[in-house]
N, CA, C and O atoms as CSV, one atom per row, in Angstrom:
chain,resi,resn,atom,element,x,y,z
A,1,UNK,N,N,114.983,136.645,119.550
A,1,UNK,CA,C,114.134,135.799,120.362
A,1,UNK,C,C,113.727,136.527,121.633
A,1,UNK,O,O,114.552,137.359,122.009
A,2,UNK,N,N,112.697,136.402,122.332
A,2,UNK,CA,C,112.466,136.748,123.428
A,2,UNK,C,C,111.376,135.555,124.369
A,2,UNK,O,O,110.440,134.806,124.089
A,3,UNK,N,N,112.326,136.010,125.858
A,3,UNK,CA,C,111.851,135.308,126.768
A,3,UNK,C,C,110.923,134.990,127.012
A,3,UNK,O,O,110.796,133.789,127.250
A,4,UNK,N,N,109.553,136.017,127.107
A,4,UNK,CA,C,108.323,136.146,127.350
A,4,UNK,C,C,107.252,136.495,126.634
A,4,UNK,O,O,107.182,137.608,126.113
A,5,UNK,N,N,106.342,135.635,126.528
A,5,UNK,CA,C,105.027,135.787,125.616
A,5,UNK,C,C,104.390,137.430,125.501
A,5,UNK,O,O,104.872,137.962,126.500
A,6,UNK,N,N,103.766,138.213,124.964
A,6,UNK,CA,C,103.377,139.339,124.958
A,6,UNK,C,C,101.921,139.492,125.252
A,6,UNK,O,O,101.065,139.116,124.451
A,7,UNK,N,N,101.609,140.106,126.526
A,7,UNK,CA,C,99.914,139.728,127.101
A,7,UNK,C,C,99.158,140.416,125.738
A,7,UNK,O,O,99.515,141.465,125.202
A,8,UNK,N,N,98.110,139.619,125.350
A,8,UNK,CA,C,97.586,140.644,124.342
A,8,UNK,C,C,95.627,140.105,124.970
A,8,UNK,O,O,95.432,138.997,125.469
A,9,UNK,N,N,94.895,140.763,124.848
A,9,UNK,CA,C,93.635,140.867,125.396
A,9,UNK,C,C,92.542,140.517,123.828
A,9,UNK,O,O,92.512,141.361,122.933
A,10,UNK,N,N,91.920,139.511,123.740
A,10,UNK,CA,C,91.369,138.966,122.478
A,10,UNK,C,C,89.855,139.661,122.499
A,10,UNK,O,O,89.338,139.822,123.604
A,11,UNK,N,N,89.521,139.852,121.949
A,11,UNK,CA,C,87.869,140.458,121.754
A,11,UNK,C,C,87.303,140.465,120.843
A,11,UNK,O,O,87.838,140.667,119.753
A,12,UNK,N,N,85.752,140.197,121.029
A,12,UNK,CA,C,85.347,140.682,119.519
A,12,UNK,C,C,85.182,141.491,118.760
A,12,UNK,O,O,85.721,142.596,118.822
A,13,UNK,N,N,84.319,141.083,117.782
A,13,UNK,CA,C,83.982,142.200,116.750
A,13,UNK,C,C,82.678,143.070,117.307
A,13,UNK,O,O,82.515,144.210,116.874
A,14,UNK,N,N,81.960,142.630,118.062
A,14,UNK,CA,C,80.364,143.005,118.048
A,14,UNK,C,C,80.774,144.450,119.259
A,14,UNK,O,O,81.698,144.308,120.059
A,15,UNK,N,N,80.048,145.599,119.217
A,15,UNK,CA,C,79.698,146.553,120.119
A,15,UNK,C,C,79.635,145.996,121.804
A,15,UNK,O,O,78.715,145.301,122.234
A,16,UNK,N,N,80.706,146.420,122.551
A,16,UNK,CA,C,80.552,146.404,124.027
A,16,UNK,C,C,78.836,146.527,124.696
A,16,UNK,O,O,78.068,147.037,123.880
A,17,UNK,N,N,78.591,146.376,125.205
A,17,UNK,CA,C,77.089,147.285,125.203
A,17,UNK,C,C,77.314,147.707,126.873
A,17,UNK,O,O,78.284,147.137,127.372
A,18,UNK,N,N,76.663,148.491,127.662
A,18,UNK,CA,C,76.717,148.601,128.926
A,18,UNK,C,C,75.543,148.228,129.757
A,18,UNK,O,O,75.366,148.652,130.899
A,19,UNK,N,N,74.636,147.298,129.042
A,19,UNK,CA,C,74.110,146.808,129.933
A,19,UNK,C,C,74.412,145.441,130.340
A,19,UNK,O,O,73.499,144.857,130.924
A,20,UNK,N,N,75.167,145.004,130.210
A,20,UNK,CA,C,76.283,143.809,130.344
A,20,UNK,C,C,76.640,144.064,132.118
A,20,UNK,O,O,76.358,143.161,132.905
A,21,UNK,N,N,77.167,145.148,132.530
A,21,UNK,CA,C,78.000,145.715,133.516
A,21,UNK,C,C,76.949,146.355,134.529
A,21,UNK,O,O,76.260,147.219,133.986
A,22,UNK,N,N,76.630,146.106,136.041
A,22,UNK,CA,C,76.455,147.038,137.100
A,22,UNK,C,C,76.875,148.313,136.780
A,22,UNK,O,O,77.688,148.512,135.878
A,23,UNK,N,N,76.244,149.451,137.641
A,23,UNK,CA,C,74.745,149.279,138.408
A,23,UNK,C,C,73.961,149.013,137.390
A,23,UNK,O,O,74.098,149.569,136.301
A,24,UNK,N,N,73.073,148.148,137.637
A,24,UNK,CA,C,71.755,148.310,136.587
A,24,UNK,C,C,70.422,148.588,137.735
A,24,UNK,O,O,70.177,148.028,138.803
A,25,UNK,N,N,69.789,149.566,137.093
A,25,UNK,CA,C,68.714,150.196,137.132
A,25,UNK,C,C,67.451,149.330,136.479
A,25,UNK,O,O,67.541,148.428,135.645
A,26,UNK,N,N,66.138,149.914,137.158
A,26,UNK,CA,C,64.748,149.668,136.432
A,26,UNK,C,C,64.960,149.463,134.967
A,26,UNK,O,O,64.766,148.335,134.514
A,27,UNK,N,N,65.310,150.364,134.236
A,27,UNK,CA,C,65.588,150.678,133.109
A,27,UNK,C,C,65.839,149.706,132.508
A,27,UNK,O,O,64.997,149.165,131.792
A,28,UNK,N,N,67.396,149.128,132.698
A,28,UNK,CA,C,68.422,148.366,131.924
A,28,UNK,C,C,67.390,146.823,132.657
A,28,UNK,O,O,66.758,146.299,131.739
A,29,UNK,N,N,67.266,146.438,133.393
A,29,UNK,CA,C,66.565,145.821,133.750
A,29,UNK,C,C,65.120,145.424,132.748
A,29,UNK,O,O,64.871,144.289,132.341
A,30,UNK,N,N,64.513,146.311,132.557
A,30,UNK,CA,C,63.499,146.216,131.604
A,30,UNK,C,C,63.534,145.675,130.294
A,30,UNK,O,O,62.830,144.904,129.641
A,31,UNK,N,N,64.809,146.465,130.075
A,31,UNK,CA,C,65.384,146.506,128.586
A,31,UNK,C,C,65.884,145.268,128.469
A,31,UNK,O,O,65.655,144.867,127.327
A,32,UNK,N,N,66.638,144.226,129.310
A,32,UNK,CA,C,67.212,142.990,129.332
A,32,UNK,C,C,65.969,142.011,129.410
A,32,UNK,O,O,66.138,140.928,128.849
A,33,UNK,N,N,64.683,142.242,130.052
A,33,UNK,CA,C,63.816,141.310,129.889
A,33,UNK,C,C,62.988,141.268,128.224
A,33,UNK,O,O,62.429,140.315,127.681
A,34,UNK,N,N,63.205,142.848,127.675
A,34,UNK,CA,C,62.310,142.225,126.577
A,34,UNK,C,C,63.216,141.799,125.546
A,34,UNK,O,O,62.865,141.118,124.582
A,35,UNK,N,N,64.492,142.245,125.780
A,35,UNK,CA,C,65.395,141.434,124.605
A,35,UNK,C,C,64.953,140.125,124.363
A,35,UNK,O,O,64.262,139.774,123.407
A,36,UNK,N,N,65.612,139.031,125.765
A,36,UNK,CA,C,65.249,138.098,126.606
A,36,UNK,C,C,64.079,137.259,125.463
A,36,UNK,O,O,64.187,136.349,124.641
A,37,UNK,N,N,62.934,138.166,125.963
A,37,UNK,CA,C,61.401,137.452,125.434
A,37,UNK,C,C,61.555,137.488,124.281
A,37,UNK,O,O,61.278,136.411,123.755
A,38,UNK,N,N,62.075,138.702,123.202
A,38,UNK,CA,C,61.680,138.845,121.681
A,38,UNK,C,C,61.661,137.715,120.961
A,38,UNK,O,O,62.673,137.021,121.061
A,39,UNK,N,N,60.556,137.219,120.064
A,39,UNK,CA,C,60.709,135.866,119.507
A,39,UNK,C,C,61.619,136.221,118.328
A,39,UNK,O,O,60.982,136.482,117.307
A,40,UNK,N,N,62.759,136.285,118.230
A,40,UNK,CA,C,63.975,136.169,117.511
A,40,UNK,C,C,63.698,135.220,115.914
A,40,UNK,O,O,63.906,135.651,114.779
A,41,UNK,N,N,63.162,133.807,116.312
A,41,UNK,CA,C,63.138,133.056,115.552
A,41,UNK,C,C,62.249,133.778,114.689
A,41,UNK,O,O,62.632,134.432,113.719
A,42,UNK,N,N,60.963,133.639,115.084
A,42,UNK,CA,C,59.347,134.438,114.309
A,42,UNK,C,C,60.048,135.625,113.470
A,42,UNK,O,O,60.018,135.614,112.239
A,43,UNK,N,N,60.694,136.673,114.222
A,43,UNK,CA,C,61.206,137.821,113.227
A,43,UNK,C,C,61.720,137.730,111.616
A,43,UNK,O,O,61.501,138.285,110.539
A,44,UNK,N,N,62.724,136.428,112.308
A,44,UNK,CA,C,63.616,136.451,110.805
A,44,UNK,C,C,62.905,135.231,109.886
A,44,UNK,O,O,63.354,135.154,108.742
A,45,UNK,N,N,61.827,134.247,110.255
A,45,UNK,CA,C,60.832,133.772,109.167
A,45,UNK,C,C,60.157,134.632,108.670
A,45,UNK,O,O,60.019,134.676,107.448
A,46,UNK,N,N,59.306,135.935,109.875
A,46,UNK,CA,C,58.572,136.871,109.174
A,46,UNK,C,C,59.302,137.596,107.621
A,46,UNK,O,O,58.883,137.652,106.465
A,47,UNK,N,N,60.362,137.998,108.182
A,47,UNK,CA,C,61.651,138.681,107.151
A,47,UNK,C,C,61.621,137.977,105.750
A,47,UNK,O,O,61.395,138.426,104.626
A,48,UNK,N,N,61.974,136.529,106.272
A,48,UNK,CA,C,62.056,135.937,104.696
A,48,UNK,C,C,60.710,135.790,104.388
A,48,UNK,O,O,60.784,135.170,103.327
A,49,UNK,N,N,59.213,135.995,104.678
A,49,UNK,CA,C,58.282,135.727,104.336
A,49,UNK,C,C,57.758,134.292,104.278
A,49,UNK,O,O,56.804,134.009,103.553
A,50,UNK,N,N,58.514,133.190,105.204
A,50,UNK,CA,C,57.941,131.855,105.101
A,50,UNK,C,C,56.743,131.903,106.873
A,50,UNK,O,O,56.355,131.020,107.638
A,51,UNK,N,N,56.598,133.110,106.834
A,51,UNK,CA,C,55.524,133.272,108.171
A,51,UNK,C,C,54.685,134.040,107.986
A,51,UNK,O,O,55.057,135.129,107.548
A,52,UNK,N,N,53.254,133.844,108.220
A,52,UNK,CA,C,52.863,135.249,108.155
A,52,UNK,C,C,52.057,135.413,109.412
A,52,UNK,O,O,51.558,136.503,109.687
């Protein structure tokens, strides 16, 4: 038996990315707005072909 729980740190599965984290630059900045905008939905109807 033991006294004390064991710290363990939970995370996911998906890639860290570093634009998550300061400094951010023009760049990462840019890059976070067009993620942001991408119509996500439109893509994956285009994909299955119920969009055209």
């Amino acid at each position: 038996m033991f006294s004390h729980k064991k710290a363990v740190m939970k995370r996911g599965y998906l890639i860290e990315l570093t634009l998550r984290y300061p400094p951010w630059n023009e760049s990462k900045v840019e890059l976070m707005r067009h993620l942001y905008r991408f119509n996500y939905f439109g893509f994956v109807l285009s994909f299955l072909g119920l969009r055209r």
